[in-house]
C-alpha positions as CSV (number, residue, x, y, z in Angstrom):
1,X,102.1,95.2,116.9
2,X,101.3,92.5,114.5
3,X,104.3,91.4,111.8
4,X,102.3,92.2,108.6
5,X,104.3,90.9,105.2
6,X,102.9,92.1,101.8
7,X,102.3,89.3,99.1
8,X,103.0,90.9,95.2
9,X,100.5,90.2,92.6
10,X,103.2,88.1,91.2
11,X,103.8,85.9,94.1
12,X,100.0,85.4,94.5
13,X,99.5,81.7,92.8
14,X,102.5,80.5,95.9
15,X,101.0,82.2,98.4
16,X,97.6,80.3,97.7
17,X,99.4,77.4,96.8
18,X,101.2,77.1,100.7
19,X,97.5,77.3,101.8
20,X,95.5,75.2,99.4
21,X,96.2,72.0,101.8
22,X,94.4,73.6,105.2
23,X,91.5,72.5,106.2
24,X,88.2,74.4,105.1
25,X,85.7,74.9,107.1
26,X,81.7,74.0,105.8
27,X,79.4,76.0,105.1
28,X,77.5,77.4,107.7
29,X,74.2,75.8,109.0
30,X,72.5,79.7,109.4
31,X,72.3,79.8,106.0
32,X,69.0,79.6,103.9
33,X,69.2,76.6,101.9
34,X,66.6,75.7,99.4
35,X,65.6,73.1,97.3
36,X,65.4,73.8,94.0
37,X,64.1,70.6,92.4
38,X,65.2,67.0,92.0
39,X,67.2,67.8,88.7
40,X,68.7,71.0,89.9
41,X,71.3,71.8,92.3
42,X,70.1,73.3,96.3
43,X,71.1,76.8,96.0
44,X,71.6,79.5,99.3
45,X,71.6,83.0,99.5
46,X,74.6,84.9,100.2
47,X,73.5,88.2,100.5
48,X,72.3,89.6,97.2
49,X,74.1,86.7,95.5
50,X,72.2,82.6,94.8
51,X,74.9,80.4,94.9
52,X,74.8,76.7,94.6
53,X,75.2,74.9,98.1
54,X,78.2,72.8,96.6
55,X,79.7,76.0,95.4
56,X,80.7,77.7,98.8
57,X,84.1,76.0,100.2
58,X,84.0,78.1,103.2
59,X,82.3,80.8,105.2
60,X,82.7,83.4,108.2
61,X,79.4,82.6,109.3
62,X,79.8,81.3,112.4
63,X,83.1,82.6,113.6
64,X,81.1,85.8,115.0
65,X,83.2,88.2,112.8
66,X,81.4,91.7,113.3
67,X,81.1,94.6,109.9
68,X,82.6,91.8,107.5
69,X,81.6,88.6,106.1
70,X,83.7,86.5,104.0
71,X,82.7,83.6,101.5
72,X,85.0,81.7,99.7
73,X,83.4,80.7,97.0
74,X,84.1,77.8,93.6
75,X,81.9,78.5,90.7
76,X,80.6,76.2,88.9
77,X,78.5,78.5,86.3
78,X,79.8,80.8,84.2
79,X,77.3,84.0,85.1
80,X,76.1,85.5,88.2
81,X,73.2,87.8,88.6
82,X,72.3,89.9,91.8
83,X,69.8,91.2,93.3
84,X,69.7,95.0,94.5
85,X,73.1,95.0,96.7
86,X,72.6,95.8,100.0
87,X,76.5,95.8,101.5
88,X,80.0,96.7,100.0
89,X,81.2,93.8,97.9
90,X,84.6,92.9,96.7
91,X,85.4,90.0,94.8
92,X,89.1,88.8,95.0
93,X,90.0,86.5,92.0
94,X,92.2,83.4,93.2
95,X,92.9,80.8,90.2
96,X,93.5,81.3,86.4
97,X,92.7,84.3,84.6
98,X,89.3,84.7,82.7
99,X,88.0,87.0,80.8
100,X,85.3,89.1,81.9
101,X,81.8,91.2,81.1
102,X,80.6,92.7,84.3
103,X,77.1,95.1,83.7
104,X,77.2,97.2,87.0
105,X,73.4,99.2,86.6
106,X,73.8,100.2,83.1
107,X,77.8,100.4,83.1
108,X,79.7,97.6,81.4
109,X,82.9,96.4,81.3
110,X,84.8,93.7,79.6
111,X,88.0,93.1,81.1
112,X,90.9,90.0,81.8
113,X,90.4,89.3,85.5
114,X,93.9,87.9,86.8
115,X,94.2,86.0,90.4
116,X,95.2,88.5,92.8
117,X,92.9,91.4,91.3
118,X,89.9,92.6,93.1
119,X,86.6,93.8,92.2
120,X,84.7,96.4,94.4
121,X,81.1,96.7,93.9
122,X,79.6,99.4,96.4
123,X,76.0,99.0,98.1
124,X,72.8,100.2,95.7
125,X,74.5,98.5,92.8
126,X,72.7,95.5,90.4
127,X,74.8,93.3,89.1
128,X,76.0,90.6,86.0
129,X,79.1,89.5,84.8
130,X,79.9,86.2,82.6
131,X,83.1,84.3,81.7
132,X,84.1,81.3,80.4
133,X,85.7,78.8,82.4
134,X,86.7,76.4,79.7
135,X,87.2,73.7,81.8
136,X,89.6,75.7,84.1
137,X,88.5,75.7,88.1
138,X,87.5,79.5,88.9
139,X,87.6,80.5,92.8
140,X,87.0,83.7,94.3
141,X,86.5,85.2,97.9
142,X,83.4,87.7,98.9
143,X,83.7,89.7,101.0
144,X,80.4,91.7,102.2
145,X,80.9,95.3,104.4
146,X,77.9,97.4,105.5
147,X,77.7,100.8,104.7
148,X,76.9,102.4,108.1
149,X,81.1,100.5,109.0
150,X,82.2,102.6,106.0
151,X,80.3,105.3,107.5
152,X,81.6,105.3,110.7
153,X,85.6,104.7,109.7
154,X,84.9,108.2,107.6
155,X,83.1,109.5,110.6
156,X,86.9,109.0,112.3
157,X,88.2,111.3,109.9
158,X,85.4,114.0,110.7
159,X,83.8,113.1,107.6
160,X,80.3,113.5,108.2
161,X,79.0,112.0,105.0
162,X,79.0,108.2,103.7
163,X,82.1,107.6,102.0
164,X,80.6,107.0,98.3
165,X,82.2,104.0,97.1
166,X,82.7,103.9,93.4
167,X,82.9,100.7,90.9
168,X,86.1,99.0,90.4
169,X,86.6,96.2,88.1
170,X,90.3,94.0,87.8
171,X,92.5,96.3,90.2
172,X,95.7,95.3,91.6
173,X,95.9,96.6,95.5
174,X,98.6,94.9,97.0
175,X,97.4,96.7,100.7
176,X,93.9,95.1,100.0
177,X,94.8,91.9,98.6
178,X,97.2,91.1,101.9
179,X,94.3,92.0,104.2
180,X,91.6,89.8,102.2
181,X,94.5,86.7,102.2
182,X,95.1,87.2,105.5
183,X,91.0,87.3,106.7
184,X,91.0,84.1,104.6
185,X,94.1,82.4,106.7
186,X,91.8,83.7,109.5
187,X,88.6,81.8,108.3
188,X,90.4,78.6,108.0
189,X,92.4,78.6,111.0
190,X,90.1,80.2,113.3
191,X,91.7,80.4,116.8
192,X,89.7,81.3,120.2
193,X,91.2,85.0,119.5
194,X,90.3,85.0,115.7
195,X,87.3,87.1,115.7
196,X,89.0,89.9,117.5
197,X,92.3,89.3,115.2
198,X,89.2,89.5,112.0
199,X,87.6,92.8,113.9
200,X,91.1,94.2,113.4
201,X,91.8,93.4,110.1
202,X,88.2,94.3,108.6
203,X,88.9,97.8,110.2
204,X,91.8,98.4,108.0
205,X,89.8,96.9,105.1
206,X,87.4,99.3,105.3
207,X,90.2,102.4,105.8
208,X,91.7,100.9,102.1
209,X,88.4,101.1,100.7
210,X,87.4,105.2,101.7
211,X,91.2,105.8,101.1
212,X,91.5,104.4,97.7
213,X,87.7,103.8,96.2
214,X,85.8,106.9,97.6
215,X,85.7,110.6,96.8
216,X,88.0,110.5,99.5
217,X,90.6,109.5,98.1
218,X,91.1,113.6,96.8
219,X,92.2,114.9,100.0
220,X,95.8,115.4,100.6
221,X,97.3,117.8,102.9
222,X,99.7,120.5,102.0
223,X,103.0,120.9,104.0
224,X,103.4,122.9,106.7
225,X,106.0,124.9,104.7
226,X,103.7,125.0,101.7
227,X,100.3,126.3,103.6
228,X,97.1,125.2,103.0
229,X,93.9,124.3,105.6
230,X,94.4,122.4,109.0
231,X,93.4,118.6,108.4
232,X,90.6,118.9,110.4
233,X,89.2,121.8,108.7
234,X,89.8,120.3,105.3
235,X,87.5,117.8,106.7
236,X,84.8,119.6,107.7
237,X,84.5,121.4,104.4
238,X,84.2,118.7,102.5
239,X,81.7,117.0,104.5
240,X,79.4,120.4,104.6
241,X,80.1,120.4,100.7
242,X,78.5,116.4,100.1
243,X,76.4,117.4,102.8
244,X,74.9,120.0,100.3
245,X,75.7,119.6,97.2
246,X,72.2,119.2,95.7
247,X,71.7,122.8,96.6
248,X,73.7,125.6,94.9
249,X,72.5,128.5,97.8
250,X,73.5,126.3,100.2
251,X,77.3,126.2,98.6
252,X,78.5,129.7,98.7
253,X,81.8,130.3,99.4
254,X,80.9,132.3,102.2
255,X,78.8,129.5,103.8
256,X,81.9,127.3,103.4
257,X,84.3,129.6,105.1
258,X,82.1,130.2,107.7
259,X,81.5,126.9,108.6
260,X,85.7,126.0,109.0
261,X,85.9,129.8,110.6
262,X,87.6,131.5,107.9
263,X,87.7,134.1,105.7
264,X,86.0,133.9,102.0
265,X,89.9,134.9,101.1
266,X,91.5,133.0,103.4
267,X,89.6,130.0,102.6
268,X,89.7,130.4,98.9
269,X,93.6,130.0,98.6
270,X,94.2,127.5,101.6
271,X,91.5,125.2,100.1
272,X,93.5,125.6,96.5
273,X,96.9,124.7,98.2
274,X,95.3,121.6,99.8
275,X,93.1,120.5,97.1
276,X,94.9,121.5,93.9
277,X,91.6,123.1,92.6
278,X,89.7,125.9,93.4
279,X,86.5,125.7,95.8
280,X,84.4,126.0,93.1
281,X,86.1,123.8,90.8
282,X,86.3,121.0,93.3
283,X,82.2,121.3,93.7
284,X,81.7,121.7,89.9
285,X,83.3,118.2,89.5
286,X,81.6,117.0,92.5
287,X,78.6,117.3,90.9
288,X,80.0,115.8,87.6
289,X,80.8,113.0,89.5
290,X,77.9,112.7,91.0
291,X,75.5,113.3,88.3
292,X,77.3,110.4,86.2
293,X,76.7,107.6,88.9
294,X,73.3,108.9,88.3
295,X,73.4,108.8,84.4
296,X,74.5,105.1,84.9
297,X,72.7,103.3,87.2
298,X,69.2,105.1,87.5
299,X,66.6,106.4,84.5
300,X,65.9,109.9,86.0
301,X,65.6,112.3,82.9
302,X,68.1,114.5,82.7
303,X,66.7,117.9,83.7
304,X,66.2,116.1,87.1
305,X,69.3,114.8,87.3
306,X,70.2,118.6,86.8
307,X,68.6,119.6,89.7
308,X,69.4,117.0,92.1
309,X,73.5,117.1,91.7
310,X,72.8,121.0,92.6
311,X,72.6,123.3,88.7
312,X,69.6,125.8,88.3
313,X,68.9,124.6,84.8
314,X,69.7,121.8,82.8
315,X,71.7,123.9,79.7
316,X,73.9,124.9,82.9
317,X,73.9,121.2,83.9
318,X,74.8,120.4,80.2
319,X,77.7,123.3,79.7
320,X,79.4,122.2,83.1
321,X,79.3,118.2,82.1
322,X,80.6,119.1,78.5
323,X,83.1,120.9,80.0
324,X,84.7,118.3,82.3
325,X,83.8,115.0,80.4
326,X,84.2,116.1,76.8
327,X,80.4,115.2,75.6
328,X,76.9,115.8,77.1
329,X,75.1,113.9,79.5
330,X,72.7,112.4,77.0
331,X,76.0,111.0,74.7
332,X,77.7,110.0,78.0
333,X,74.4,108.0,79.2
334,X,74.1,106.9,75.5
335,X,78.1,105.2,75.0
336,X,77.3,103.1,79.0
């Protein structure tokens, strides 16, 4: 077992601080670098990111770290703008607070971003945020994760289903910021074992992620004493539910006891113990959830919206989102 000690959001700047005097590795050479002109900076891609060559401090580009990369990274501008993301991103502030205006798709959010907070941005996502430096240095670590690792650490848990990643802007995870300090010790100090030692941590990265930032997160399990569905068939119903959620036949209550082996009874009250809801109150808001992501970062009218989160008509669509959010979806699209 590996001694693990947890660093507090306030003991973050001293933890940084007893590092700050390593030695950093460069920039790797794989990396695309272009020249921009004779009067502006070379810049290099970094997945869907352009940063300035002089900007990256250190990389995990060459250490042969598998389902993570890490950047550490010292902006000089005060904006970045991405391209479509393509992996799991999440940004992990290191000096001096700022505040910032992130625009994830058509979401924004203006917020103070303190060292030690994180950022998550999950795959599919377009991206812009500003601050102002004022002077003040500004360093961050990126860290990139493809969605088929997410996909297979939910696939441990018999979760069939991608584990859909939502937005997260200025959180304080203590679990997550140790693992991302300690994958940054790692790309530093790499030692001849260090890329099995960065395997293992990025594992447990991933697990914090689905556990804390996913539609995972819901799924609790009911003491023995209290009742409620075996793990494993908890599970496997709420797979087959994301599985189908875009089709309301496909999500009787029948269908879903049948598939765990159950009763329609049976299942209707264990599901409640575990779940705190009802079946079809848990795929109601599902949907909800769903449909908003959908409201936010795409254009799709409304009425197809409707259709593809699973509701036979959009005024059911409309009652159903009114219900759970407190306005429609066209005054919920409008106030992003």
């Amino acid at each position: 077992m590996l001694a693990t000690q947890m660093v507090s959001a306030t003991g973050f700047p001293a933890f940084i601080d007893s590092i700050k005097e390593r030695k950093l590795k460069e920039p790797t050479e794989t990396l695309k670098i272009s020249d921009m002109g004779r009067n502006q900076p070379a810049q290099t891609a970094v997945e869907a990111f352009a940063f300035n060559v002089c900007e990256i401090v250190a990389s995990s580009c060459a250490l042969g770290w598998k389902n993570i990369k890490a950047f550490e990274i010292r902006h000089e501008r005060e904006m970045i703008k991405t391209s479509l993301l393509q992996q799991h991103c999440v940004v992990l502030q290191m000096e001096n607070s700022f505040e910032i205006e992130v625009c994830v798709g058509a979401q924004k959010i203006k917020k103070v971003l303190r060292p030690g907070e994180l950022m998550i941005f999950p795959a599919g996502s377009s991206l812009q945020w500003r601050w102002r430096q004022g002077g003040k240095p500004n360093k961050a670590l990126y860290f990139f994760l493809e969605p088929q690792f997410l996909k297979t650490i939910a696939e441990s848990f018999n979760f069939k289903q991608p584990a859909m990643i939502e937005p997260a802007i200025g959180i304080d995870d203590e679990q997550l910021r140790y693992l991302a300090l300690s994958l940054l010790c790692e790309m530093r100090n790499a030692n001849i074992l260090g890329q099995f030692y960065a395997e293992t941590l990025a594992k447990a990265f991933a697990m914090q992620i689905v556990r804390q930032y996913s539609h995972f997160r819901e799924v609790r399990v009911a003491p023995p004493s209290i009742g409620g569905l075996a793990p494993f068939k908890l599970r496997k119903a709420l797979g087959f539910i994301d599985e189908n959620l875009e089709c309301e036949e496909d999500l009787s209550l029948e269908k879903i006891a049948g598939e765990v082996g159950m009763s329609y009874f049976h299942f209707s009250r264990t599901f409640k113990q575990s779940m705190g809801v009802s079946p079809n109150n848990y795929i109601t808001r599902r949907r909800i959830e769903l449909a908003k992501k959908l409201l936010a970062y795409s254009e799709a009218p409304i009425a197809d919206i409707a259709l593809q989160v699973g509701f036979a008509s959009q005024s059911h669509f409309t009652t159903m989102f009114r219900r759970q959010t407190g306005m429609t979806p066209k005054d919920y699209r409008r106030n992003l």
